[in-house]
PAGU-70323 format. One record per residue (C-alpha): residue number from 1; z, y, x. Coordinates in steps of 0.2 Angstrom, whole numbers, plus 5000, padded with zeros to 4 digits. Layout:
# PAGU-70323
ATOM  seq    c3    c2    c1
ATOM  NUM     Z     Y     X
...
***
This chain:
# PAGU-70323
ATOM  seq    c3    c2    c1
ATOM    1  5000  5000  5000
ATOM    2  5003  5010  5015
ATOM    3  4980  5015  5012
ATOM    4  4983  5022  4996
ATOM    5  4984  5039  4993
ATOM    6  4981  5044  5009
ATOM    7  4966  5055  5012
ATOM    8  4952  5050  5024
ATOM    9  4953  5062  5037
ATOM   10  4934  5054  5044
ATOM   11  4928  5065  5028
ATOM   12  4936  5080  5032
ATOM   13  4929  5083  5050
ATOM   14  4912  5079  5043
ATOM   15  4913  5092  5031
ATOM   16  4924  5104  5041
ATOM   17  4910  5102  5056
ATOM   18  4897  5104  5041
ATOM   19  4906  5121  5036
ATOM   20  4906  5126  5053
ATOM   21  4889  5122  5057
ATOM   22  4884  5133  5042
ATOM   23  4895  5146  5047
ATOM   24  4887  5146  5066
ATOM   25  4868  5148  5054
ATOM   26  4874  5163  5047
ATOM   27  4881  5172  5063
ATOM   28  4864  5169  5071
ATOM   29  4855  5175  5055
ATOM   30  4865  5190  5054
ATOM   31  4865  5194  5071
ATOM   32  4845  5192  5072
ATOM   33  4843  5203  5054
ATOM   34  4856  5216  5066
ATOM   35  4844  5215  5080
ATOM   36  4829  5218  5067
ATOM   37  4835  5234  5060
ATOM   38  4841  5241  5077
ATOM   39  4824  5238  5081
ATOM   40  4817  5247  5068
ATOM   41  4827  5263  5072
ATOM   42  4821  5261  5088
ATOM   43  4803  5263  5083
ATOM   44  4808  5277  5069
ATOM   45  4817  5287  5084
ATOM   46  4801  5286  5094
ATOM   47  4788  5289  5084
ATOM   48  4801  5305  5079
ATOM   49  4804  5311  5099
ATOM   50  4784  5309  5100
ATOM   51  4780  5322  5085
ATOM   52  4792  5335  5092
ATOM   53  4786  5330  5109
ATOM   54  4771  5336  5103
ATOM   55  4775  5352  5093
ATOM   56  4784  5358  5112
ATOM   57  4768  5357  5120
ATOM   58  4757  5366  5107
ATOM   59  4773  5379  5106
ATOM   60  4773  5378  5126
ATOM   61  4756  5385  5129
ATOM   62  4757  5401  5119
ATOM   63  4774  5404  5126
ATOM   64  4768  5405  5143
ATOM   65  4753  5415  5139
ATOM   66  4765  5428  5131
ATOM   67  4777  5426  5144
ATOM   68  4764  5432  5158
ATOM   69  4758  5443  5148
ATOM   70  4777  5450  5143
ATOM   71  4780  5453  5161
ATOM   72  4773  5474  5159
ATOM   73  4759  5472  5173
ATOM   74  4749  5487  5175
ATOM   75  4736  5480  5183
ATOM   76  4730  5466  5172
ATOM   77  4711  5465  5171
ATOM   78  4713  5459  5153
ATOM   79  4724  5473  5149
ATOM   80  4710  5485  5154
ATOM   81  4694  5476  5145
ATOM   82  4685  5486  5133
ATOM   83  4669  5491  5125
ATOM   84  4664  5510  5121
ATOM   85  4660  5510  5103
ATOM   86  4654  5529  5099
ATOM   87  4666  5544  5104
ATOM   88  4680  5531  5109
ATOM   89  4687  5513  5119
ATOM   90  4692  5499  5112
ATOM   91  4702  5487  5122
ATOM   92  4700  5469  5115
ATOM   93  4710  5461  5132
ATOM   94  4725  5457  5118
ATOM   95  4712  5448  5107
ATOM   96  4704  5437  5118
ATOM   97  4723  5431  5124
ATOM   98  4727  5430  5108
ATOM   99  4711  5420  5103
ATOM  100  4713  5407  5118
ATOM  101  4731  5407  5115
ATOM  102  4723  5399  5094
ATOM  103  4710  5389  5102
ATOM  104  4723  5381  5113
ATOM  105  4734  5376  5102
ATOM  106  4721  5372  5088
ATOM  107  4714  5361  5102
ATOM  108  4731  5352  5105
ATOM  109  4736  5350  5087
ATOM  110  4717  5342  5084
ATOM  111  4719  5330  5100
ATOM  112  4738  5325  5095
ATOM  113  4731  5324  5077
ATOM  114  4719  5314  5081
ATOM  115  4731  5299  5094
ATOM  116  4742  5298  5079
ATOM  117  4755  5307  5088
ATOM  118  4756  5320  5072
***
């Protein structure tokens, strides 16, 4: 009578192994799904610093333009560019800079555009 009622302790490793090894399965499961998002933010972050990477460098070439050209030179041979129209001058130095300054940046936003960086 001593085998009755006793429990069969054979069963319960095998299911407390099973419970384990299922608990193992989801640790790895999670920790890959973890992995999976980090990654994702990763990519989000990247594809982020490249867009304002770019928008610095179309800001950067204007800025330095206007900054040699903030620098009150007198003897600037833009500054002194102009064209006689009837009685008076007209000095178009500050619109060319301003129009490469445009076409610079135009340029830059069209070749960013286009690599997918914006």
């Amino acid at each position: 009578m001593a085998g009755q009622g006793t429990p069969c302790f054979g069963d319960l490793a095998d299911h407390w192994l099973r419970v384990i090894d299922h608990i193992d399965a989801y640790e790895r499961l999670l920790t890959d799904i973890l992995y999976a998002h980090l990654a994702q933010i990763s990519v989000r972050q990247n594809d982020d610093m490249r867009k304002i990477s770019a928008w610095v460098a179309m800001a950067a070439v204007p800025t330095m333009i206007a900054g040699i050209y903030g620098m009150n030179f007198h003897n600037i041979p833009e500054l002194e560019a102009s064209v006689h129209a009837g009685n008076r001058e007209i000095y178009y130095g500050y619109f060319v800079v301003l129009f490469i300054m445009f076409a610079v940046s135009a340029g830059l936003y069209r070749a960013f555009k286009r690599s997918g960086w914006l």
